[in-house]
LOPAKE-639704 format. One record per residue (C-alpha): residue number from 1; residue in three letters; x, y, z. Coordinates in steps of 0.25 Angstrom, whole numbers, plus 2048, in hexadecimal, padded with zeros to 3 digits. Layout:
# LOPAKE-639704
num,residu,east,north,up
NUM,ALA,X,Y,Z
...
//
This chain:
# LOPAKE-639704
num,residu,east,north,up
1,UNK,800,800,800
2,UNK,80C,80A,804
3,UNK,813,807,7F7
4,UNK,805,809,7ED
5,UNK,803,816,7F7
6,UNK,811,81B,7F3
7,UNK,80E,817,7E5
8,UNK,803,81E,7E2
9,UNK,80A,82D,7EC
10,UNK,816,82B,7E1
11,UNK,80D,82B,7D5
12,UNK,804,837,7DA
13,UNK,811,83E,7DB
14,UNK,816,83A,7CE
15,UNK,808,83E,7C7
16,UNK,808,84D,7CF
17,UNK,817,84F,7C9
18,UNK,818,84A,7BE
19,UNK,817,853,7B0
20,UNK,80C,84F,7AB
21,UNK,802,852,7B7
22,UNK,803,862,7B2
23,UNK,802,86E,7BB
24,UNK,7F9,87B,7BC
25,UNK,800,886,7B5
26,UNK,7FB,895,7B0
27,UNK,7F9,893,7A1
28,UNK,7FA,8A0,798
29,UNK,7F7,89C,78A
30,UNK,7F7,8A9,77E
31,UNK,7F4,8A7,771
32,UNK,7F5,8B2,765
33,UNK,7F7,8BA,773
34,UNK,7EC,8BA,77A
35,UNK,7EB,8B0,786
36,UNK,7E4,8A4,783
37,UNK,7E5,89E,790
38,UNK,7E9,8A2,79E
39,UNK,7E7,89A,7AB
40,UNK,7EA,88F,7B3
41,UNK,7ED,882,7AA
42,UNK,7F4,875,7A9
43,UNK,803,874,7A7
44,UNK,806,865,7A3
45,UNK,816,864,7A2
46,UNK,81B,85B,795
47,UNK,827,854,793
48,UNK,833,85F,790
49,UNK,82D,86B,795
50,UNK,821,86B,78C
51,UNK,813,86D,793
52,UNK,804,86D,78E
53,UNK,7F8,877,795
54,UNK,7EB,874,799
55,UNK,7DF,87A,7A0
56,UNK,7DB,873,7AD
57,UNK,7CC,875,7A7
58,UNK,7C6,86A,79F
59,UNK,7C7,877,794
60,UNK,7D0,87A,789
61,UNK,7DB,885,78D
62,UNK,7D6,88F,783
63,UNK,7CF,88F,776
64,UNK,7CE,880,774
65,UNK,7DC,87E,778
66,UNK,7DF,873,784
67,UNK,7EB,870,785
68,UNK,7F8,878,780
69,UNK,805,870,781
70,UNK,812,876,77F
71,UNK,81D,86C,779
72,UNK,82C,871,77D
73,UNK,833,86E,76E
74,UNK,841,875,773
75,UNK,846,87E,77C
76,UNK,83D,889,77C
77,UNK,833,886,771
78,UNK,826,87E,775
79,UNK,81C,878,76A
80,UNK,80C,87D,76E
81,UNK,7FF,876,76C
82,UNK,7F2,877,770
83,UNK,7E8,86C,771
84,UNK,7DA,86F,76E
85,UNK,7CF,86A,773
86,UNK,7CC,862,767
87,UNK,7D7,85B,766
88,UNK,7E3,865,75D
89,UNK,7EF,868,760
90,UNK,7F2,873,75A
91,UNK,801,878,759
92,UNK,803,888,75E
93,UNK,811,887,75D
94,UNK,81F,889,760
95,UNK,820,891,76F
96,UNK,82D,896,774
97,UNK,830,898,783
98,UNK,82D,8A4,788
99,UNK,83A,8AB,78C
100,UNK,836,8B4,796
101,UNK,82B,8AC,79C
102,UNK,82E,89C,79C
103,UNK,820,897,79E
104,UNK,81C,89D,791
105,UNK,81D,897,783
106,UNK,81A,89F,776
107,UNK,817,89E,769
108,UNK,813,8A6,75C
109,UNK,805,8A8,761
110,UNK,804,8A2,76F
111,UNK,809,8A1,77C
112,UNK,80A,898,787
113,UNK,80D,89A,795
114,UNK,80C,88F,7A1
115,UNK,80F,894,7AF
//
């Protein structure tokens, strides 16, 4: 019984830390420079520094869009999508690091900020 109790302690723990349990975060979405999205949200972490937003709502972020997944592609330069809610991945772009704020990413016409 001690040995299924400190079983299942380790795995809570394991779940609670681990990457893919996501975090709260304040979301700060633009796009063609008006603020689609501002507000509490979910950060998941990806392997390599890569990371994907959601609302904590059963509700798209903004217009349609659930998730918005930010793929690191080198040092610096991310690759954006957004999911819609029917299913498409649509490709925004190329995103560089922001160099005088580090929780941003931006793109042509977007920008993505997660705090």
């Amino acid at each position: 019984m001690r040995i299924l109790f400190i079983s299942v302690a380790l795995l809570f723990v394991l779940v609670q830390n681990s990457p893919a349990a996501g975090k709260t975060v304040t979301c700060e979405i633009y796009s063609g420079g008006t603020v689609a999205f501002k507000g509490k949200c979910q950060y998941l972490p990806e392997a390599g520094g890569s990371f994907s937003l959601s609302n904590f709502k059963e509700k798209p972020l903004f217009e349609g869009v659930e998730i918005v997944s930010v793929t690191i592609v080198e040092k610096g330069v991310a690759e954006v999508r957004g999911l819609t809610s029917n299913g498409n991945n649509s490709r925004w772009g190329e995103a560089t690091r922001s160099p005088t704020d580090k929780a941003c990413w931006v793109g042509a016409d977007f920008k993505i900020c997660a705090r």
